[in-house]
C-alpha positions as CSV (number, residue, x, y, z in Angstrom):
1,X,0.0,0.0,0.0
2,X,1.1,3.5,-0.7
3,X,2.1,5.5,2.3
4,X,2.2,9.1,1.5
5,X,6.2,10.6,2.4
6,X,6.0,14.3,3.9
7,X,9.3,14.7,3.3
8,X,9.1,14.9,-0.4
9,X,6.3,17.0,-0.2
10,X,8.5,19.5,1.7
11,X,11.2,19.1,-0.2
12,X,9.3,19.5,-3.8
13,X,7.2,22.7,-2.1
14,X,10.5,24.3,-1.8
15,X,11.5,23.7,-5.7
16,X,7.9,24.8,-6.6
17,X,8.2,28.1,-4.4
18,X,11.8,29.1,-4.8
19,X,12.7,27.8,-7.5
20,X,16.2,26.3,-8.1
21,X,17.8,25.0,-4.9
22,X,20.9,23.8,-4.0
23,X,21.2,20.5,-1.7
24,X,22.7,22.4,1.1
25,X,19.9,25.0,1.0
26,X,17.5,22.0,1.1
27,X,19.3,20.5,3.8
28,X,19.5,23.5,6.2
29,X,15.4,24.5,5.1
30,X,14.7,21.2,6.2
31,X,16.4,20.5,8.8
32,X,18.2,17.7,7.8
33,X,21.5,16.0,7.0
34,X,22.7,16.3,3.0
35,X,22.9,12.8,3.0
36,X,18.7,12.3,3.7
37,X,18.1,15.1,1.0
38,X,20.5,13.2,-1.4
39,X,17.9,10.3,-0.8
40,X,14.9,13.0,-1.6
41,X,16.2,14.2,-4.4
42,X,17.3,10.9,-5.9
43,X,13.5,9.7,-5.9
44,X,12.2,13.0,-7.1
45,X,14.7,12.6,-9.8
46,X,13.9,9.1,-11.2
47,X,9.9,10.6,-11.0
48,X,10.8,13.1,-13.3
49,X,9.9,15.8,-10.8
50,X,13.4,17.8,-10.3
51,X,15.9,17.8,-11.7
52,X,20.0,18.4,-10.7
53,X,23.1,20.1,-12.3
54,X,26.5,21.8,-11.2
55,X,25.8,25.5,-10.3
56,X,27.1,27.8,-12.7
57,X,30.8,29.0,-13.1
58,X,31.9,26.6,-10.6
59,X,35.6,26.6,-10.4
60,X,38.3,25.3,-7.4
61,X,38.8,22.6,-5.3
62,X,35.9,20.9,-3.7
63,X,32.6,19.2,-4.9
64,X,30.1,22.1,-4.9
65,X,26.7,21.4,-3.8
66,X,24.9,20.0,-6.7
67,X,21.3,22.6,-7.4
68,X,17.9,20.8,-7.6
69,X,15.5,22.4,-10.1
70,X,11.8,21.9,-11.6
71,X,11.5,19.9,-14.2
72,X,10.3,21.6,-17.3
73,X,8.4,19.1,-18.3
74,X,5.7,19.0,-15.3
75,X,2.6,21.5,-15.9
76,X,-0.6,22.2,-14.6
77,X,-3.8,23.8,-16.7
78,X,-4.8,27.2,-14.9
79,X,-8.1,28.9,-15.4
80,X,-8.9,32.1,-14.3
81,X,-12.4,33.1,-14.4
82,X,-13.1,36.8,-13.7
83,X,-16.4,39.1,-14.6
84,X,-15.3,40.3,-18.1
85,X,-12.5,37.8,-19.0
86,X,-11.5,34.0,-19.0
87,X,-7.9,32.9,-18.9
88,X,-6.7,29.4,-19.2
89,X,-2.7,28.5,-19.0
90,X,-0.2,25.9,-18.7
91,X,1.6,27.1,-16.0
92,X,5.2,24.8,-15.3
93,X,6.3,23.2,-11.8
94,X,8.3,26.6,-10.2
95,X,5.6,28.8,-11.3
96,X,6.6,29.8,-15.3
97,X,3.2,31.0,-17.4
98,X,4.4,28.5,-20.5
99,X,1.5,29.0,-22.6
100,X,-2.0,31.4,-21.9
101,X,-5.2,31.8,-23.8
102,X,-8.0,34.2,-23.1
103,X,-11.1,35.4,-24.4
104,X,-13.8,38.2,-23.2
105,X,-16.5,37.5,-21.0
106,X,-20.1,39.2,-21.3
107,X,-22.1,40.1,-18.5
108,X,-24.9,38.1,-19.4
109,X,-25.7,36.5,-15.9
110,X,-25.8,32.8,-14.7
111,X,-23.9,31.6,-18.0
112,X,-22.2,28.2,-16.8
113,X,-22.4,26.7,-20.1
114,X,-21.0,29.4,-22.3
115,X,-17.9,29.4,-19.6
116,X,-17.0,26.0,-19.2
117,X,-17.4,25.3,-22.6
118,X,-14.7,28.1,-23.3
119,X,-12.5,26.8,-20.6
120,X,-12.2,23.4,-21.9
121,X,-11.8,24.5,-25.4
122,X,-8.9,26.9,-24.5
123,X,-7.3,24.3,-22.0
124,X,-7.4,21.6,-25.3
125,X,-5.8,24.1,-27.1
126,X,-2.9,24.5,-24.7
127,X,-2.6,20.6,-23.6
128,X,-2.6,20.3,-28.1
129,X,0.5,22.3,-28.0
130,X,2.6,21.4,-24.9
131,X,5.6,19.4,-25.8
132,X,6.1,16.2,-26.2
133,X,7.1,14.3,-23.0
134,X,5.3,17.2,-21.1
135,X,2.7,15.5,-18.0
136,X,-0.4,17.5,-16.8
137,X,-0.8,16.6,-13.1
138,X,-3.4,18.6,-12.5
139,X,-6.2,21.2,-13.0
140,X,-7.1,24.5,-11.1
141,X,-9.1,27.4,-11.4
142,X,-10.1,30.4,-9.2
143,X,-14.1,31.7,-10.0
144,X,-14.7,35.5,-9.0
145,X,-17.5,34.1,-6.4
146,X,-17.8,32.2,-3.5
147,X,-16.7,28.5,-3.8
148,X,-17.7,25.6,-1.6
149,X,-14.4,23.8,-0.2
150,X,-14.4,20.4,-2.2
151,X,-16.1,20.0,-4.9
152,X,-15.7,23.5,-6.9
153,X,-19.5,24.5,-6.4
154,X,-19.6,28.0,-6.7
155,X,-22.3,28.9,-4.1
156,X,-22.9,32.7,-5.2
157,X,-21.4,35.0,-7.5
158,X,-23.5,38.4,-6.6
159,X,-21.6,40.4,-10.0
160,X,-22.2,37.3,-12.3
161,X,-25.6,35.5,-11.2
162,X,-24.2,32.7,-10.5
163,X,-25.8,30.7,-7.3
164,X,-25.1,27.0,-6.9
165,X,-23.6,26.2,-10.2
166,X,-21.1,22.7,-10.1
167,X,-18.9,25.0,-12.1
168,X,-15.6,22.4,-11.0
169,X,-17.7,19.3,-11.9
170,X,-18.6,20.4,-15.4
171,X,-15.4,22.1,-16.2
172,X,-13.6,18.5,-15.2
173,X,-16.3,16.9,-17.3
174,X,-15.7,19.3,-20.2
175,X,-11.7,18.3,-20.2
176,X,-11.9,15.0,-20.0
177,X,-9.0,14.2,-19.1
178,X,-8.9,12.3,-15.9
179,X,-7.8,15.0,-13.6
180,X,-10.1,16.5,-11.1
181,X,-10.7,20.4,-11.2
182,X,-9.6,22.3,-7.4
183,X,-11.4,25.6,-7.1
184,X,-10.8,28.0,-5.2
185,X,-11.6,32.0,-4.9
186,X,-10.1,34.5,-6.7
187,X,-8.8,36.4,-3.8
188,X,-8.5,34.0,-1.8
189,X,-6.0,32.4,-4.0
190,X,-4.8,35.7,-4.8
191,X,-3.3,35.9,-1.2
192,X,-1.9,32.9,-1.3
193,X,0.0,33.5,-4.2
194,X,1.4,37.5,-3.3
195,X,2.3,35.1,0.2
196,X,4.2,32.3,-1.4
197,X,5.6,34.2,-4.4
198,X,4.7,38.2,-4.4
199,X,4.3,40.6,-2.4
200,X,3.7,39.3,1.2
201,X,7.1,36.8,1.0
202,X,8.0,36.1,4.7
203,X,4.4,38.0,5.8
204,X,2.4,35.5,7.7
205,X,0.2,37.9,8.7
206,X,-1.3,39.5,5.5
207,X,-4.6,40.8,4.0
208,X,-5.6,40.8,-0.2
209,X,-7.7,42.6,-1.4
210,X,-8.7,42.1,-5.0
211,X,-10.9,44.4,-7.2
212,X,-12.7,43.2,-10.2
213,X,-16.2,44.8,-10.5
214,X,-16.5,44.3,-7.0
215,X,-13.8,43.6,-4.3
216,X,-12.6,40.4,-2.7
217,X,-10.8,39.5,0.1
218,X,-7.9,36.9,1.2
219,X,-6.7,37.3,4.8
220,X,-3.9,34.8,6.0
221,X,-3.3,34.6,9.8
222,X,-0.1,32.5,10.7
223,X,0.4,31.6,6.9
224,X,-2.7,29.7,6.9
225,X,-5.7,31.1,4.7
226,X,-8.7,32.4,7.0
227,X,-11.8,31.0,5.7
228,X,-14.4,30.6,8.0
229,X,-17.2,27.8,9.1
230,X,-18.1,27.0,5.7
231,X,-14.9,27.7,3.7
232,X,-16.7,31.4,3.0
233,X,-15.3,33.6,5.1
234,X,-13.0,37.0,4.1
235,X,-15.7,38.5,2.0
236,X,-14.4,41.9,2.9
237,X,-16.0,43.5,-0.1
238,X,-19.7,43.1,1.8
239,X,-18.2,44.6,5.0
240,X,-20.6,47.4,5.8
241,X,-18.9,50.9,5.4
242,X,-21.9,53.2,4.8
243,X,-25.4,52.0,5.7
244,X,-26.9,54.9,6.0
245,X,-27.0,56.1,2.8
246,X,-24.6,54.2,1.1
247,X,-25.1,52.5,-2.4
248,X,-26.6,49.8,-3.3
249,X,-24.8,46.3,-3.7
250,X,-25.2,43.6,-6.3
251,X,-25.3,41.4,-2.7
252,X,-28.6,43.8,-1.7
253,X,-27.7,44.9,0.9
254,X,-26.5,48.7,1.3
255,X,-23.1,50.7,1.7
256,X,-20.7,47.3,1.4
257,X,-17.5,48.0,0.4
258,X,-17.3,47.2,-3.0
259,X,-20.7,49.4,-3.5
260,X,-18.2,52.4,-2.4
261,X,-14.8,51.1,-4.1
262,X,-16.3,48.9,-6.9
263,X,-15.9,49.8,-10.5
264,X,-19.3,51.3,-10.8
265,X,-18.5,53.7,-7.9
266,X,-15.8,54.9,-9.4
267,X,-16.9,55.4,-13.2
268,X,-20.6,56.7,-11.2
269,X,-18.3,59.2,-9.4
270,X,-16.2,60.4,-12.4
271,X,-19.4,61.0,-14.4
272,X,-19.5,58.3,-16.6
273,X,-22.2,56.3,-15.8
274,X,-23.3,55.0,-18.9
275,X,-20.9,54.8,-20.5
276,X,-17.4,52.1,-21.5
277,X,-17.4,50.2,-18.5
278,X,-15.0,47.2,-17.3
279,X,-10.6,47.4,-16.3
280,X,-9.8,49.8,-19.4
281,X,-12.9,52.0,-18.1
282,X,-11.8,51.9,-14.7
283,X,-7.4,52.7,-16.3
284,X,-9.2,55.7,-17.8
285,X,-10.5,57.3,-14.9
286,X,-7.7,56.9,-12.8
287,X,-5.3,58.2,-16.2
288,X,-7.6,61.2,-16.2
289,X,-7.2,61.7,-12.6
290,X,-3.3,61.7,-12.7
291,X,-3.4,64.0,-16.2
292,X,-5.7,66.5,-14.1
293,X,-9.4,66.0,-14.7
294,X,-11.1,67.7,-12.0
295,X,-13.9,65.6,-12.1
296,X,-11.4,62.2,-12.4
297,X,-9.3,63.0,-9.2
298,X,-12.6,63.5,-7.4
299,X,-13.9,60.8,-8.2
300,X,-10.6,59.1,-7.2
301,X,-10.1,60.4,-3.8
302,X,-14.0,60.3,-3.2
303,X,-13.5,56.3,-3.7
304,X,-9.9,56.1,-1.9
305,X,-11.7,58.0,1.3
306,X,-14.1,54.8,1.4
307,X,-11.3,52.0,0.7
308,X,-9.1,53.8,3.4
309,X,-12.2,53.4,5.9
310,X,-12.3,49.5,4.8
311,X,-8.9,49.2,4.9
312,X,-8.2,51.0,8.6
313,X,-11.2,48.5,9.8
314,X,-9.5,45.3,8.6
315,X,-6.6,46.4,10.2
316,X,-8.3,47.3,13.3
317,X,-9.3,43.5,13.4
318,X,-6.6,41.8,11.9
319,X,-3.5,43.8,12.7
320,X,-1.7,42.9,9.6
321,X,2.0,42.9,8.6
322,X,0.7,44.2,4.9
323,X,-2.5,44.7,2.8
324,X,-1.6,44.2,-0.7
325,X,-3.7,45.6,-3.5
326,X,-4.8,43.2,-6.2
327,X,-6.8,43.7,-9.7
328,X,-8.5,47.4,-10.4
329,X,-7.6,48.2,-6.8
330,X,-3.5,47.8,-8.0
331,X,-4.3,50.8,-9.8
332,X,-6.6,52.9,-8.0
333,X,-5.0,52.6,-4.7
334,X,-1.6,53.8,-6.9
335,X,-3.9,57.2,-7.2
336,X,-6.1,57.3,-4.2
337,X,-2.9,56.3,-1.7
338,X,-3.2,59.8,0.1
339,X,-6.7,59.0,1.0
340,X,-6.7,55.8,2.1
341,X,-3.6,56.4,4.3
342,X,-5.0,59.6,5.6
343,X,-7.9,57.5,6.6
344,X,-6.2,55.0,8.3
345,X,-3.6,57.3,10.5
346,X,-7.1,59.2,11.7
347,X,-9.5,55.1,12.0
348,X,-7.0,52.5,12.7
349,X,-5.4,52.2,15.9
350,X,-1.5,53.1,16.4
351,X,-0.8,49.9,17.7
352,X,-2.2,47.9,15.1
353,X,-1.1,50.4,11.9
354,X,2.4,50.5,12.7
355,X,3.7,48.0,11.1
356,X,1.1,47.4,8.8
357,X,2.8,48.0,5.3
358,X,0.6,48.9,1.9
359,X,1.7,47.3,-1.2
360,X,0.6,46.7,-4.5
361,X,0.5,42.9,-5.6
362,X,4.1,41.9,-7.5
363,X,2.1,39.2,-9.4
364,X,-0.4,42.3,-11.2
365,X,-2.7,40.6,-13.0
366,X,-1.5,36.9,-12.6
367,X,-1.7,36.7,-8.8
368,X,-5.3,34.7,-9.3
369,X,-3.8,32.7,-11.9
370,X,-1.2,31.7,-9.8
371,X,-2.8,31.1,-7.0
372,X,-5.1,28.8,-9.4
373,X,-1.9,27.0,-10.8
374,X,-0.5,26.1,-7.1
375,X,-4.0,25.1,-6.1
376,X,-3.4,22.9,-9.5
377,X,0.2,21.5,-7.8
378,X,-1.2,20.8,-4.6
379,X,-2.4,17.3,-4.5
380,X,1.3,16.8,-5.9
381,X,3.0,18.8,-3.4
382,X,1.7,16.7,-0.8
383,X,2.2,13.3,-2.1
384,X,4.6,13.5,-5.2
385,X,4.8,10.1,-6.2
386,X,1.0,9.3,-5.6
387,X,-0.1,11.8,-8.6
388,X,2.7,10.4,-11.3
389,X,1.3,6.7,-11.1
């Protein structure tokens, strides 16, 4: 019977995170003697997992420590499904984007079909094209909605009209290709990614927050994702910031969040409203606002006032080490970041603001699809040898 090995788990996560290694990295990482990762690496090796070389411009006496890399030939598919846009990708072991297609996205409510059928169309596309000799080992895919741990049933989507669609079932079935499909939220995954790979490295303590046409939310305590009772928690974009007479959300409820940050807040604000609407709507307002529209920079503070309140809240709870900005908010909060910090010196608490750091997410726009591609890995990440047989 197979008996899963933790140790190659740990060792592979490191490859997949850091990328190239050297044995005596591993070994002090680990905690273990070089001989016991020469063992690791040995098995990895004859799976077809790693693989190991001289380093570079070695010269001298001695027998440098050999450096333990990815293979290139280990992939996973990524899909990234967002309001406007869909993105598949093979996306390699260490994190390379290899290969990407995308496509646009109407808003035309609960459209399951008409997405999944995309997906698996894009993802044949890539798999057509993927070398020869290259292995899939797995599937994953981050939904702008929220997603019910286990079986990739997204439970409700208040921007896309989605509510209890099996959106990982039929996107598995669609593939056909033996693999099961992991879903996870976009910002949840989001924050997993700016943690392992971006912008929180070394940041147990970190919030995301994620702006598409609304706003999303990823909060890690202690490295470990916060997600509530039923794997929903972190919805920070339905955190109540004006009730009184706040707008209207897409959730129906009044004043959230991401009815005072979202894109139609913004584009409402600038004067806009109707009019072009969706990211390049949203880039044009904040564009304006930096070239000197009157109206723009309003509009821009008007919506960075409300984010800062949100933001000095979560902080207020949380007491992060950062708050990254993700999606549309990576480029609004670049505009409004006077507001939202003169908001949080005069809301959040000394104690819990001083060492909170704002950053914008390193990954831009791939930090979902990332985070989609490690959700992808992780079955193999924790038992390496199980997924190749």
């Amino acid at each position: 019977m197979h008996r899963p090995r933790p140790s190659l788990g740990t060792l592979l996560h490191h490859i997949h995170v850091s990328g190239p290694l050297s044995r005596a990295t591993l070994a002090e990482r680990m905690g273990v003697n070089r001989s016991t990762i020469l063992g690791l690496t040995a098995e990895l090796v004859a799976a077809g997992l790693v693989t190991e070389e001289h380093p570079a411009g070695t010269t001298g006496a001695g027998r440098p420590s050999l450096v333990v890399r990815p293979s290139p030939h280990v992939f996973v598919l990524a899909f990234d499904v967002a309001v406007d846009r869909i993105t598949a990708a093979r996306v390699g072991l260490g994190g390379p984007v290899l290969d990407r297609r995308s496509a646009e996205r109407t808003r035309t409510g609960a459209d399951l079909d008409t997405v999944v059928r995309k997906l698996a169309c894009l993802g044949r596309e890539l798999l057509a094209e993927a070398p020869p000799g290259a292995v899939c080992v797995g599937v994953g895919a981050s939904y702008c909605g929220m997603i019910r741990p286990g079986d990739g049933m997204v439970r409700y989507g208040p921007a896309t009209g989605w509510v209890d669609q099996a959106f990982g079932a039929e996107l598995a079935r669609a593939l056909d290709i033996g693999r099961p499909v992991a879903v996870g939220n976009e910002a949840h995954l989001g924050a997993m990614a700016e943690y392992e790979r971006g912008a929180g490295v070394g940041v147990p303590d970190l919030i995301y927050l994620h702006g598409d046409v609304g706003v999303g939310g990823g909060i890690l305590v202690g490295g470990k994702l916060l997600g509530g009772d039923g794997g929903y928690g972190c919805e920070v974009g339905h955190m109540l910031v004006n009730p009184v007479d706040g707008r209207t959300c897409l959730c129906g409820s009044q004043g959230c969040l991401e009815a005072e940050t979202g894109e139609y807040a913004l584009l409402a604000a600038a004067g806009r409203v109707p009019g072009p609407i969706g990211a390049e709507a949203v880039r044009a307002v904040v564009r304006d606002a930096r070239s000197g529209d009157p109206t723009a920079a309003a509009a821009v503070a008007e919506i960075g006032d409300w984010l800062g309140i949100g933001v000095a809240n979560l902080i207020n709870l949380f007491n992060p080490g950062v708050v990254i900005f993700g999606g549309m908010l990576r480029d609004v909060y670049t505009a409004a970041a006077p507001q939202v910090a003169a908001r949080i010196d005069r809301h959040a608490m000394p104690v819990s603001r001083e060492r909170a750091r704002l950053r914008v997410s390193a990954l831009a726009e791939d930090a979902t699809l990332i985070g989609a591609a490690d959700l992808g890995f992780a079955a193999l990440v924790a038992d390496p040898l199980l997924q190749l047989t």
